[in-house]
C-alpha positions in Angstrom: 5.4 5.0 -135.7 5.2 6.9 -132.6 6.5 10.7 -134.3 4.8 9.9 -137.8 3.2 12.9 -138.3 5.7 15.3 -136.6 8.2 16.9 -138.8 11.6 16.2 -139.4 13.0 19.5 -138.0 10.8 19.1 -134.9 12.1 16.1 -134.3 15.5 17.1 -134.5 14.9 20.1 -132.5 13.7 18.2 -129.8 16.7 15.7 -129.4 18.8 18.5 -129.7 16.6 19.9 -126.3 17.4 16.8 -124.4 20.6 16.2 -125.2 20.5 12.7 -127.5 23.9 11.1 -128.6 22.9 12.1 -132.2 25.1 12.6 -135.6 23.4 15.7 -136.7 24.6 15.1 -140.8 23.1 13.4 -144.2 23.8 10.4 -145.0 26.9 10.7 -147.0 25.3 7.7 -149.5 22.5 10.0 -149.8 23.4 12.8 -152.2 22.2 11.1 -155.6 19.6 9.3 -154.0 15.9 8.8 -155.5 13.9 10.2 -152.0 16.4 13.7 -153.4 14.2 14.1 -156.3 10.9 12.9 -154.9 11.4 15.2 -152.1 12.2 18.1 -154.1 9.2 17.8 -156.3 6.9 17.4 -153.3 7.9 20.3 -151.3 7.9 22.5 -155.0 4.2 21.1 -155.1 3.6 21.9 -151.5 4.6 25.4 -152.2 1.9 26.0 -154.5 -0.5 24.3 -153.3 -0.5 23.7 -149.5 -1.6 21.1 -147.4 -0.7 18.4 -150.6 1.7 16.0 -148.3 -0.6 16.0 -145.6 -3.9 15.7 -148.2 -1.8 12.5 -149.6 -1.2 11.3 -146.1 -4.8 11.1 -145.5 -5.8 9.9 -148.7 -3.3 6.6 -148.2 -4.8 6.3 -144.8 -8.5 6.1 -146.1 -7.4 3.5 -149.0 -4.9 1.4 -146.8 -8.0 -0.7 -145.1 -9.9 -1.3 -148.4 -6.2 -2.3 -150.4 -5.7 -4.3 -147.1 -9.2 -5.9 -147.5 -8.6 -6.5 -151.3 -5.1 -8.1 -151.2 -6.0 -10.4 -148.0 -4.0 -13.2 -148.1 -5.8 -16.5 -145.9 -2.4 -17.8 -145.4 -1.4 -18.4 -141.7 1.4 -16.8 -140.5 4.9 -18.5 -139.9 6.9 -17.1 -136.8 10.2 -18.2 -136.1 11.3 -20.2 -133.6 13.5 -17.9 -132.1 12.4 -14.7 -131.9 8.8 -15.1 -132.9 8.8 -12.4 -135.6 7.3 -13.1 -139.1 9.2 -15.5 -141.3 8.9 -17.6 -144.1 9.6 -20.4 -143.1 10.7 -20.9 -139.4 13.6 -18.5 -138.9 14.3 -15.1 -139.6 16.5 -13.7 -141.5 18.2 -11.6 -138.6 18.4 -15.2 -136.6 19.8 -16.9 -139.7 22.5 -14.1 -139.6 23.3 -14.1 -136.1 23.6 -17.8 -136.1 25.8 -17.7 -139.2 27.9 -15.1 -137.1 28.2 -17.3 -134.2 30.0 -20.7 -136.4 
């Protein structure tokens, strides 16, 4: 992920600069969603006490490798024959779907 770190407005500042075919509007689906509330009470906490996103940030990032190390599964991973992305068993579900589409 590229523009992880960057924030949203600054990303939407800079495709505004150059010009990207963009809708520039929520989500109209959006309105009651669960992110609403989260966000809210993030950017409330942030208020008071700065840095708090970017602390939690850092903290997942020092955790992810141990969790990853912990939760290692020694099971070999099944590609599809198609596309080669992960799958359970053979074929993706995006392949599954296009085929579907194509009968």
């Amino acid at each position: 992920k590229p523009l992880y770190f960057c924030l949203e407005r600054d990303v939407e500042k800079y495709s505004r600069m150059m010009g990207f075919p963009v809708l520039y509007q929520k989500c109209p689906c959006s309105h009651d969603a669960f992110r609403n509330q989260v966000r809210r009470l993030l950017n409330e906490y942030e208020a008071k006490n700065p840095k708090v996103k970017e602390n939690t940030i850092n903290y997942f990032f020092g955790v992810l490798p141990k969790l990853k190390e912990k939760y290692k599964q020694n099971k070999e991973i099944v590609l599809c024959k198609r596309c080669g992305e992960p799958s359970k068993d053979g074929f993706c579900n995006s392949c599954r779907i296009i085929e579907r589409l194509r009968h």
